[in-house]
Structures are given as structure tokens and as C-alpha cells.
C-alpha positions in Angstrom: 2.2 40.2 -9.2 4.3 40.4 -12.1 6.7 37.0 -12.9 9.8 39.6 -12.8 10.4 43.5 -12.5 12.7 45.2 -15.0 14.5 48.1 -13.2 15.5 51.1 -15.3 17.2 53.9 -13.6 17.1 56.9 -15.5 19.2 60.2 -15.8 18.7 62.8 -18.8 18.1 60.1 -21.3 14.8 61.9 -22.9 16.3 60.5 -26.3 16.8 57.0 -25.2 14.4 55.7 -22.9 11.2 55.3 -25.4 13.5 53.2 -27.3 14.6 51.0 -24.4 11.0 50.7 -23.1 9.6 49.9 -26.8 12.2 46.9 -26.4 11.1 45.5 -23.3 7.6 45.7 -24.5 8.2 44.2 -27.8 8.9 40.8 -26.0 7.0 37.6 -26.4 7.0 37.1 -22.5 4.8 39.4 -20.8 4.6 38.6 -17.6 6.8 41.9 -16.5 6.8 45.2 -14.9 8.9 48.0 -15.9 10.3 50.3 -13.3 12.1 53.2 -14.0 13.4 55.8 -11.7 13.2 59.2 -13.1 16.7 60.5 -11.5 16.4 64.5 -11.3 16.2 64.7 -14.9 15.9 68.5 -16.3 15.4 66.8 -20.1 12.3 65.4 -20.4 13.1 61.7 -19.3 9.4 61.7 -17.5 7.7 63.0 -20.2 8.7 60.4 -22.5 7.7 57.6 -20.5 4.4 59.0 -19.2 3.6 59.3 -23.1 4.1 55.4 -23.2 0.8 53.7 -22.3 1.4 50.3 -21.0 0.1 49.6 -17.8 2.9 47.5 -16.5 5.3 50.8 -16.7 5.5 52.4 -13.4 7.5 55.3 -12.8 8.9 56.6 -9.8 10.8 60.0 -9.9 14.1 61.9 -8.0 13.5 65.2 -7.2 17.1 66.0 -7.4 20.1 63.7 -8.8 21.1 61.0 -6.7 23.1 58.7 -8.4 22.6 54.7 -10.4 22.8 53.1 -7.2 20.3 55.1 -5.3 17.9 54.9 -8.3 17.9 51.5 -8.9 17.4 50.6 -4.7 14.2 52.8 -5.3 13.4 50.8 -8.0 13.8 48.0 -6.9 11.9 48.7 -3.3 8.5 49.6 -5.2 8.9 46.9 -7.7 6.7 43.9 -7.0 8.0 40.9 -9.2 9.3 38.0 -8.1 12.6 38.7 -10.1 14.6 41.8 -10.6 16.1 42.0 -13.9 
């Protein structure tokens, strides 16, 4: 189990994401998971973090737009650190 789970809802941010995901991973601490819900995107927001290969990204996906709060509740039930950041 990861120390603490970083929860990323997503929503049509295909030219964002890498970047925020690079960050996380550029860290010195590395005891973390990243979780990102994929919210009903229709740009590319999956394909951008499946092409990141880390194995402590996880992604879960929407099939249609739900909303921040509803992403990051599915988020945050899959995620399995002992913090939620």
C-alpha cells in the first residue's frame, strides 16, 4: 500500500494532465499512487495518461460526464493509500 494516494479528477484536459502527472512524479518522495478519473472526456485525457508509464498511475474512467465531485469519490474509493491528497 502506497503511504498516500493523489487523486486527480479529470475532464477534457488532454493538454494538461501529462504535465500535472510529470510533477507528481518528479518528487523526491515516492511512496504515492496517482489516481485519476478520466471524466467523460471526448479529448484525449486517457490517451495521455495511458502513454505515461509509471506503475503507481492508475486510472479509472467516466463513461459519460459526471461532475468534480463524483470523480474524485471514485477516486478516492479505488485508491489504496493511507492518505488522500
Amino acid at each position: 500500500m502506497p503511504f498516500f494516494s493523489i487523486v486527480m479528477p479529470a475532464y477534457n484536459r488532454a493538454d494538461l494532465i501529462g504535465r500535472a502527472i510529470r510533477s507528481c512524479i518528479a518528487q523526491d518522495f515516492a511512496d504515492f499512487e496517482i489516481v485519476i478519473t478520466d471524466d467523460g472526456s471526448a479529448d484525449g485525457t486517457a490517451g495521455v495518461v495511458e502513454s505515461i508509464r509509471d506503475s503507481r498511475i492508475r486510472l479509472v474512467r467516466h463513461a459519460r460526464n459526471r461532475g468534480r465531485c463524483p470523480s474524485r469519490n471514485t477516486a478516492m474509493r479505488v485508491a489504496r493509500g493511507a492518505w488522500f491528497v
